[in-house]
N, C-alpha and C positions, 0 to 999 in steps of 0.2 A: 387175524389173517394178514395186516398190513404185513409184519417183518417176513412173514414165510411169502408172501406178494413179493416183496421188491430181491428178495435172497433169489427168485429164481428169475430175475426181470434180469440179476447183472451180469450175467451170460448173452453176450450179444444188445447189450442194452443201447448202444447207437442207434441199429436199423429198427429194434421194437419202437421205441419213444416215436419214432417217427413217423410207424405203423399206428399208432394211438392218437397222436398228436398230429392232426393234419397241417397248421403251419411254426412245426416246429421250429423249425430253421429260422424263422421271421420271428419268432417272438425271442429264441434265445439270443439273435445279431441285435437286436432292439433292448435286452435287458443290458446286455454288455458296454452296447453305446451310453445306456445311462450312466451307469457306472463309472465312462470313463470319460464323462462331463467334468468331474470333479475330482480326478486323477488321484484317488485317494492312496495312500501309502500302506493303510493297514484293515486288512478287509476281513470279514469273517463271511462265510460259505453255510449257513443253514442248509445240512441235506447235501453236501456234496453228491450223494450218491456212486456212480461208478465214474466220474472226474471229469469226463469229458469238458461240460460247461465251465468249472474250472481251469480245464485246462486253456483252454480261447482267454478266460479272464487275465490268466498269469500272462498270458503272448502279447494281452492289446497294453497291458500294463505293465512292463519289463520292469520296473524299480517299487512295486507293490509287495507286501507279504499279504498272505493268507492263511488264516486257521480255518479248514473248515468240520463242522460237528457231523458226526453220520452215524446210528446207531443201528445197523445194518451191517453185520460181520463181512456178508459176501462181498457186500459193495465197499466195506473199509479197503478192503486185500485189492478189490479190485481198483479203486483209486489210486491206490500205493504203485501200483502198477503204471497206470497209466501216465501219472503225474510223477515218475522219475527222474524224468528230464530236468525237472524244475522243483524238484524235492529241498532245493537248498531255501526255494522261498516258499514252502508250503507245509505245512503240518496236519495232517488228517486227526482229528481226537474221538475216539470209538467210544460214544456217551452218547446220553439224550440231550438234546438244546433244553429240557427243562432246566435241568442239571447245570449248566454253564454259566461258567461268570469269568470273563475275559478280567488278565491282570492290568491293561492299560486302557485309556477311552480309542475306539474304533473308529476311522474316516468313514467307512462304508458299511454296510450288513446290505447282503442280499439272500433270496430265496430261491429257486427255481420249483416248483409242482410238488411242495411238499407241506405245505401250514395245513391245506386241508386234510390232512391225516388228521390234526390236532382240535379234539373239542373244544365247541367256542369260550366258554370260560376259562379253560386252562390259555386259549391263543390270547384273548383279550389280554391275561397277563403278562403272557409274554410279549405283545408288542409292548406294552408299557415297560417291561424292562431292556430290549432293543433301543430306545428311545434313552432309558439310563444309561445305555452301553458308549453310543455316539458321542465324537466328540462337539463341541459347537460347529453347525454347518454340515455335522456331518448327515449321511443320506440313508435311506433305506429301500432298495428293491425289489419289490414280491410279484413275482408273476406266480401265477396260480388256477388250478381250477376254480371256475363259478358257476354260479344257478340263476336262474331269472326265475323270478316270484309265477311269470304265467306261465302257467302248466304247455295250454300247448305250444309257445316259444322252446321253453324246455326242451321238450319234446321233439319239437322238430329238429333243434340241432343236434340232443343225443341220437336221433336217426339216423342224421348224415355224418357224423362222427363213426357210427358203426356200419354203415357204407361203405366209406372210407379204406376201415382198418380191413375189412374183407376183402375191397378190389387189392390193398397193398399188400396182403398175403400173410397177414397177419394171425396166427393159427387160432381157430374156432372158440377149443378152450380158452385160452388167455383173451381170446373177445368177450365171452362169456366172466370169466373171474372177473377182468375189468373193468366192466360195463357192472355187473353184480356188487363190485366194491363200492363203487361210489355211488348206487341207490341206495345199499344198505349200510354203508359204511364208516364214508366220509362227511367231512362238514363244512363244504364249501360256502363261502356266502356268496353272495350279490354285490356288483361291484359298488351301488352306494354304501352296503356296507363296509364294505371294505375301507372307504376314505369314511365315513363317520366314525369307525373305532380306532383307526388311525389318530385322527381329530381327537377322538375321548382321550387318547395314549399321552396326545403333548404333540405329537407331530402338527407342524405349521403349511399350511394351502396343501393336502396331500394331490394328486391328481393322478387320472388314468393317464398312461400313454398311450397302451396298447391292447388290442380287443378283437377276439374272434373266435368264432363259434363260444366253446363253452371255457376260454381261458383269456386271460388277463392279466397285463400288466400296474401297476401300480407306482408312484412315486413320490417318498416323502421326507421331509427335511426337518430336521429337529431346530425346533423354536430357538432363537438366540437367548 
């Protein structure tokens, strides 16, 4: 379901994300400021999707390049789109991140709402190869959906998360698919797991930055 999911999400996927994601805004000005702690020069984009986030990245970092991986036809075309402006420092690669292996070491990798697609042992290895990607000092940012272990915490935030999407006018079915994907679909962790697999990968003091409702930021630095 994921790729037939996000193939019809990139039509209009500004105002949807926003309709889903109650503080989107706030978590993706927060991942970018990470990012650009460390002014990294060669970034890679997990999941670019339809560009937008990229494209804020390429604006706050004018002498950075980025490749980023999207295995989503609709949302490739759509990127390419988007990110024309800035096409000379950007390369979109229509592949799975399983599949990827960057030709030089990386300053930065980041993610925005897209690992949890990915089952936990197949991600486990791929942080740990993230980690091989980087170059010394270099960073990793992953905001993402999460779970909390007690049911009714849970619970009460996917409530108001679909609250939310219905006062912002969010249409019924895509409530319903989306809310249905990720009971039955995806593989969010918990944010202590999230910095303890980090940790198992090689990454050095991972730490949350940012946190709300059922999403999270993340932030971690490869061991010297």
């Amino acid at each position: 379901m994921s790729e037939g999911y996000y193939a019809k999400l990139s039509a209009g996927y500004a105002e949807t994300i926003r309709q889903l994601v109650p503080a989107y805004d706030d978590m993706t000005e927060t991942l970018v400021s990470m990012l650009a702690l460390s002014s990294p020069q060669m970034i890679l984009d997990i999941g670019p999707g339809a560009g937008n986030l990229t494209h804020r990245v390429l604006h706050r970092l004018p002498r950075a390049r980025l490749i980023g991986v999207e295995t989503c036809d609709e949302m490739v075309a759509e990127a390419n789109r988007v990110l024309a402006d800035v096409s000379d420092r950007c390369e979109i690669r229509h592949m799975d991140i399983l599949d990827f292996q960057p030709s030089h070491p990386l300053d930065a990798v980041y993610s925005n709402l897209v690992l949890h697609n990915i089952p936990s042992a197949e991600k486990r290895r791929l942080l740990k190869r993230i980690d091989g990607w980087l170059a010394p000092a270099g960073v990793f940012v992953w905001g993402d959906l999460i779970r909390y272990n007690e049911p009714d915490v849970q619970a009460h935030f996917v409530a108001e998360r679909i609250a939310y999407a219905r006062a912002s006018g969010c249409e019924e079915r895509l409530v319903r698919q989306s809310f249905g994907k990720e009971e039955t679909e995806d593989h969010p962790w918990t944010v202590v797991e999230m910095l303890a697999e980090l940790k198992s990968a090689g990454f050095a003091d991972p730490q949350c930055v940012w946190c709300h409702d059922t999403f999270a930021i993340v932030l971690a630095t490869k061991a010297s």
